[in-house]
Structures are given as C-alpha cells and as structure tokens.
C-alpha positions as CSV (number, residue, x, y, z in Angstrom):
1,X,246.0,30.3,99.6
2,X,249.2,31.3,100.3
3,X,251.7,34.8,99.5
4,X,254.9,32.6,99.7
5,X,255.9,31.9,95.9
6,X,258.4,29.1,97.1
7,X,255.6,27.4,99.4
8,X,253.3,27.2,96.4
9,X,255.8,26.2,93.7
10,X,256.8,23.4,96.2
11,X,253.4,21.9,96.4
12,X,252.3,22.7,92.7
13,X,255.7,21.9,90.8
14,X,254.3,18.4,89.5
15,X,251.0,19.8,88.3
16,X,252.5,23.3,86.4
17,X,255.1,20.8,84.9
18,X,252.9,18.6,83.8
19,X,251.8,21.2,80.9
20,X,254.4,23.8,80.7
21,X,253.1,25.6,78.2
22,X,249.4,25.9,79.6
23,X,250.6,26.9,82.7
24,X,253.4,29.4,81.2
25,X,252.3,32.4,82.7
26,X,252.1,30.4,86.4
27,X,255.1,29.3,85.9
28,X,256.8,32.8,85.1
29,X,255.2,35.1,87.4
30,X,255.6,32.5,90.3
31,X,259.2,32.5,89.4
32,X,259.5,36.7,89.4
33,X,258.1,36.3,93.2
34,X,260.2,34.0,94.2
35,X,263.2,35.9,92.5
36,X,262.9,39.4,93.4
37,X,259.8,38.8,96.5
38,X,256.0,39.1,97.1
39,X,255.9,42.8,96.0
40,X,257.7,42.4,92.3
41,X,254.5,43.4,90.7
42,X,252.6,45.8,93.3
43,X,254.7,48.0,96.3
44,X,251.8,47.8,98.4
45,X,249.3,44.2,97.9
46,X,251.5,40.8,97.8
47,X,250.9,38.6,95.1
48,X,248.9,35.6,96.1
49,X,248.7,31.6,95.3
50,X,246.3,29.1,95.3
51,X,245.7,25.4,94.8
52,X,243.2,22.7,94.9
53,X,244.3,19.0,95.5
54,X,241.7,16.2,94.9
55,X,241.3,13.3,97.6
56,X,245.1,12.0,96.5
57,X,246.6,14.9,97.6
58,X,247.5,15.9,94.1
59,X,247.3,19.5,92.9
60,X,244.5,19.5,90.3
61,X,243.9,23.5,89.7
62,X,246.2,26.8,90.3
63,X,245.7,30.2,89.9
64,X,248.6,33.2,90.7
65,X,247.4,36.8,91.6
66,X,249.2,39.7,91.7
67,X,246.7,42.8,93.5
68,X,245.1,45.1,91.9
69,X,244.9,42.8,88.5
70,X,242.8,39.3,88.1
71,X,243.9,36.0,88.7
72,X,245.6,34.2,86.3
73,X,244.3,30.5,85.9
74,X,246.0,27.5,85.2
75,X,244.7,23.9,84.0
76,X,241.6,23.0,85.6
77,X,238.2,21.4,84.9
78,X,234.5,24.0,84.7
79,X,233.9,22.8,88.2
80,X,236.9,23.6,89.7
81,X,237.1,27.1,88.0
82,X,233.5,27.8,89.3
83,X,234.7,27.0,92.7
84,X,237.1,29.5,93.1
85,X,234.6,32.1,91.6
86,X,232.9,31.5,94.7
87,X,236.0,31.4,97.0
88,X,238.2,34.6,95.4
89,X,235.3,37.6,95.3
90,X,235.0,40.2,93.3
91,X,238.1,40.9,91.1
92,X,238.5,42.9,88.3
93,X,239.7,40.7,85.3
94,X,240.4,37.0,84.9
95,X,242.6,35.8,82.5
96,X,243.5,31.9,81.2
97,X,242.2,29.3,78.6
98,X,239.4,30.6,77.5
99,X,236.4,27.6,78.8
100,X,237.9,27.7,82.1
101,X,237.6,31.5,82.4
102,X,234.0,31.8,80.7
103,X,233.7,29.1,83.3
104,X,234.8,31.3,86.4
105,X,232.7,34.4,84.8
106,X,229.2,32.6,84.6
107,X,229.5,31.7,88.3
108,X,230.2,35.2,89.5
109,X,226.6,36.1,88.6
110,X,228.4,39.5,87.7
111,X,228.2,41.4,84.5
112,X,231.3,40.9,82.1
113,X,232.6,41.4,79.0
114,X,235.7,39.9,77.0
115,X,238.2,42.1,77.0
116,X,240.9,40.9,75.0
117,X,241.1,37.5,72.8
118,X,244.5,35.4,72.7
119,X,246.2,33.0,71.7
120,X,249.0,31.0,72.9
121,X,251.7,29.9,70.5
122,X,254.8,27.3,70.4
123,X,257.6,27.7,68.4
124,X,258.3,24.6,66.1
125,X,260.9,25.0,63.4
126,X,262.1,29.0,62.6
127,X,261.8,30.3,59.5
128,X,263.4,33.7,58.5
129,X,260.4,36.3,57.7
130,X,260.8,37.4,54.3
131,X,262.2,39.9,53.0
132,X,264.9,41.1,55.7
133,X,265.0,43.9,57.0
134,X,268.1,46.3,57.1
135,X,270.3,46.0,60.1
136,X,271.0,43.3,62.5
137,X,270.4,42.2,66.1
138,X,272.3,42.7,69.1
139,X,271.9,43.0,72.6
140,X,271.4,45.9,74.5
141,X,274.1,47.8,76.8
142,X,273.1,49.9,79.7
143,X,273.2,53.1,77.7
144,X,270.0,51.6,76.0
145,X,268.1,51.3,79.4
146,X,266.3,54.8,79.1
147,X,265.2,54.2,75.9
148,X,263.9,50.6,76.6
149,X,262.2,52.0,79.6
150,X,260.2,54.0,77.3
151,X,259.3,51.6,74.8
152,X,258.1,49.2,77.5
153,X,256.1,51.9,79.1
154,X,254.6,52.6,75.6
155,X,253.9,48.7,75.4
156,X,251.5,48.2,78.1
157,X,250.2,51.3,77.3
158,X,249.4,49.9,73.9
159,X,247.9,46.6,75.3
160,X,246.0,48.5,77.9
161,X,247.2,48.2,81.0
162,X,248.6,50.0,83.7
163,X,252.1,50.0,85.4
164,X,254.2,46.7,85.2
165,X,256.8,47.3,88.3
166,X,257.9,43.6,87.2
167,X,259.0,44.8,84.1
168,X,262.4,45.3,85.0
169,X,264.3,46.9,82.1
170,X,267.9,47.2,83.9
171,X,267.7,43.8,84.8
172,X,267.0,41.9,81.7
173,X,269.3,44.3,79.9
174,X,271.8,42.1,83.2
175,X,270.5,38.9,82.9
176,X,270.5,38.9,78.8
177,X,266.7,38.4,78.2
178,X,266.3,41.7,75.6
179,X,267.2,41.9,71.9
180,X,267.5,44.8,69.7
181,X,267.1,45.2,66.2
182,X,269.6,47.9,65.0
183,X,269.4,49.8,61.6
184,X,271.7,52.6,60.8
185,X,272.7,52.9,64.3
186,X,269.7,53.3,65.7
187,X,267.4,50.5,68.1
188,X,264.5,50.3,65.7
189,X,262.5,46.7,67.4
190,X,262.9,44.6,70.6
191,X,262.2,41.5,71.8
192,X,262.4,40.4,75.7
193,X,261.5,37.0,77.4
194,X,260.6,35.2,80.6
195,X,263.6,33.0,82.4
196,X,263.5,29.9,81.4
197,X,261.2,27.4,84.1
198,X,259.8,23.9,83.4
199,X,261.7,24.2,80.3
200,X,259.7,27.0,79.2
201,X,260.0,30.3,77.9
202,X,257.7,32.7,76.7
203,X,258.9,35.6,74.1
204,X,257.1,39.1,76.0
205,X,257.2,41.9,75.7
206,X,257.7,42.5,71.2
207,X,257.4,46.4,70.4
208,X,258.6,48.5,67.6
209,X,257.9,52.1,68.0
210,X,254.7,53.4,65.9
211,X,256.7,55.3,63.0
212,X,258.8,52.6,62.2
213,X,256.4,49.8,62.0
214,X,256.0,47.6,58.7
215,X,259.4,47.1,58.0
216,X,260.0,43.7,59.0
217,X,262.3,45.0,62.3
218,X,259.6,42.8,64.6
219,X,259.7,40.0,62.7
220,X,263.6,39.8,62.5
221,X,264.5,40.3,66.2
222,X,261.9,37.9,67.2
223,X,263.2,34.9,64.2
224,X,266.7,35.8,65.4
225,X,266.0,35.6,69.4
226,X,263.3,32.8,68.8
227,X,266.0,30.4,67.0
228,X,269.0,31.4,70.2
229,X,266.4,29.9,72.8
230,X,266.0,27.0,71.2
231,X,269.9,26.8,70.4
232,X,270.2,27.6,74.6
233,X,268.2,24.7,75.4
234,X,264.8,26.0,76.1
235,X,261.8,22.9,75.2
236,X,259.3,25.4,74.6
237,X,259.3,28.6,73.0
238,X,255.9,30.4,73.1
239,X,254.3,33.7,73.1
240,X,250.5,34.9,73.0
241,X,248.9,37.0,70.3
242,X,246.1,39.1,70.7
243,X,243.2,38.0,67.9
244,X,242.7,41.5,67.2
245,X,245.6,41.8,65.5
246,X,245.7,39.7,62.4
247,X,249.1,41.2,61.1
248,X,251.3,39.8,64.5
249,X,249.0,36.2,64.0
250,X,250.3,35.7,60.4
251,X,253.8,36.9,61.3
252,X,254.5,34.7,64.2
253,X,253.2,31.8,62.1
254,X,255.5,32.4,59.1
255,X,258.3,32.4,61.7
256,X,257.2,29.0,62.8
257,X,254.8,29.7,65.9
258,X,252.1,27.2,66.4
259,X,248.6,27.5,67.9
260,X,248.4,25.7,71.1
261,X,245.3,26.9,73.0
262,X,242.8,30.0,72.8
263,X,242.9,32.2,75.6
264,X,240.8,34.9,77.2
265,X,240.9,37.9,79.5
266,X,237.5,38.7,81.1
267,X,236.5,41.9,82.6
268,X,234.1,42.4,84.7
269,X,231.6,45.1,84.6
C-alpha cells in the first residue's frame, strides 16, 4: 500500500487502462490526489492505494481509499477481493462491481447490508430527451459559485453521504467541468464531470433542485454536456445510476447511456 497517488498510478497505469471504464472511479480519484495532494478528500487521514501483482509482476487487482469512507475496488477475481478483506480490516462501506464486493463482504465474517444498487453507464450515440425544456445551457461564471455550493451540498445530502472536500465548486466552475441549464434567467439544472484520464470521463455530480424537478432541465443539460465530451475527444462517456431510481435509469437511456456493469456499495453493520 502506498499514500503517494503518482507512485501508484505509475505501477497500476497498464492495468486501470486496460478497462477504463471499470476502473473509472480509480482512475478519477487517483487523479484528484495527484492534482490537488493526499488530503483532497479528508484534512486529516490521507487517501490510500493498493495493488496486487501476480508472479509476472503485473498489477492484477487495485483498490483507492480515501479515510473515513470504504475502499473503492477495481477489476479483480473473488480470490483476490477476499484477500484484501483479510489485509484492509474493518472499514465501513465497500463499493465496486457488484461480485467482487459481495466477494470482499462474505470474507469479512461481519454483518452487512447493501446499501445502495448501481449501475454504470456508457454513452453511445446522444439523443435529445423529448420534449425540450425551456431555456438553454451555459456555463457557469463565478457569481454562480454560491449557489452551486449549495446545490452540491444538497446532492450528497440527497445520495446520503457526508462532506465531499473534493468537490471543488470554484474550481470546476475554472477548469470548465459544470453546466447550467438556464430558464428565464435563472440556473434551474447542472451537470459536472471528472477530468478526462485513460480517455475516460464520468458525468457526476447531475442535480436539479427539488421544486423544479420533472421538467426535462436534467435531461437537457446532461444531452447537451454528454454530446460536448464526446465532440472534445473523450472515448468514454459514463455515469452511474442508482437502481432505486427508475426515472434517472430510463432517462439516461433515452439519451443514449448504455449498461456496462452492475455495481454495489456494501455497508457494514
């Protein structure tokens, strides 16, 4: 194991870019640490990096943590998961394809519960949501930044779970990774997404606030910022779903989303 993002993304390069897309959320959080440093998601606990390499030499199984939350697994075979059960300790969630983490759970010999369902989409060819919705898209200024700080704060609220210091409002709103949807003036929907790594990049966080949902702002901004990555040069476009919510499933999928993989997040009890 290792806290040094660049060490770990120099010896696991080859296998997270091998499958992009199953090891999206590797890719991107690695990528945050090595941008902005081992405390981008927690001021006090580093994240963390591990690997397994079979007799070759080659990098076979990954997982990033970022203290107090889970780890986050990438590809990897039962036995390997089960291994690093046995190697990490308790934690309080797990989180990845969902085999490998019911995997990980059974050899904790802990209680445990699934705690949310996902799964991960790919962006094929976009199709406009019908009908469209007044307004139009356009990125934000800084004068938006307090009001995108809220609506992010109300979005992991909403997906239950606690502070996201990564979440960097003021510098996406820099770098050009958040999208409005405007109507009459007024930021109605956004849209944000990962930088682009392996190729990859993965549309989080979409949030419209609770009194103006069921408009069709959600689906716009994401058709209108899904179809720019491409155009920008990304490979991949994807984003996850949570099952729960059968309204976002069938609305990604009429924009041209595509299941790829079921995912899990475990919670131990």
């Amino acid at each position: 194991m290792s806290e040094d993002a660049a060490e770990f993304r120099a010896v696991a390069d080859a296998y997270l870019a091998a499958d992009p897309a199953a090891n999206t959320v590797l890719l991107t959080v690695s990528e945050t640490v090595r941008e902005r440093g081992p405390f981008a998601f927690e001021a006090s606990r580093p994240a963390r990096f591990g690997w397994q390499c079979d007799a070759d030499g080659r990098v076979i199984a990954a997982f990033v943590q970022t203290p107090p939350r889970g780890p986050l697994l990438g590809v990897m075979d039962a036995e390997s998961a089960r291994a690093l059960a046995r190697v990490l300790g308790p934690v309080p969630r797990v989180i990845g394809e969902d085999g490998t983490v019911r995997a990980y759970a059974a050899a904790t010999g802990r209680g445990w519960r699934v705690f949310r369902a996902e799964r991960l989409f790919r962006l094929g060819e976009v199709t406009e949501p019908r009908p469209v919705p007044g307004g139009a898209a356009r990125p934000p200024t800084e004068r938006d930044v307090p009001l995108l700080q809220g609506w992010f704060a109300d979005f992991v609220t909403f997906i239950g779970e606690g502070p996201r210091p990564d979440f960097d409002v003021a510098g996406r709103v820099a770098n050009g990774r958040l999208l409005l949807w405007e109507d009459a003036g007024r930021p109605v929907a956004m849209v944000g997404w990962t930088a682009r790594v392996a190729g990859q990049v993965r549309i989080a966080p979409v949030y419209t606030p609770a009194e103006l949902r069921g408009r069709g702002y959600a689906g716009a901004v994401v058709a209108r910022a899904s179809r720019d990555l491409l155009r920008s040069g990304a490979e991949q476009v994807l984003l996850f779903t949570d099952l729960a919510n059968p309204t976002s499933n069938a609305l990604y999928q009429r924009i041209g989303y595509r299941p790829v993989a079921e995912h899990t997040v475990v919670e131990f009890t």
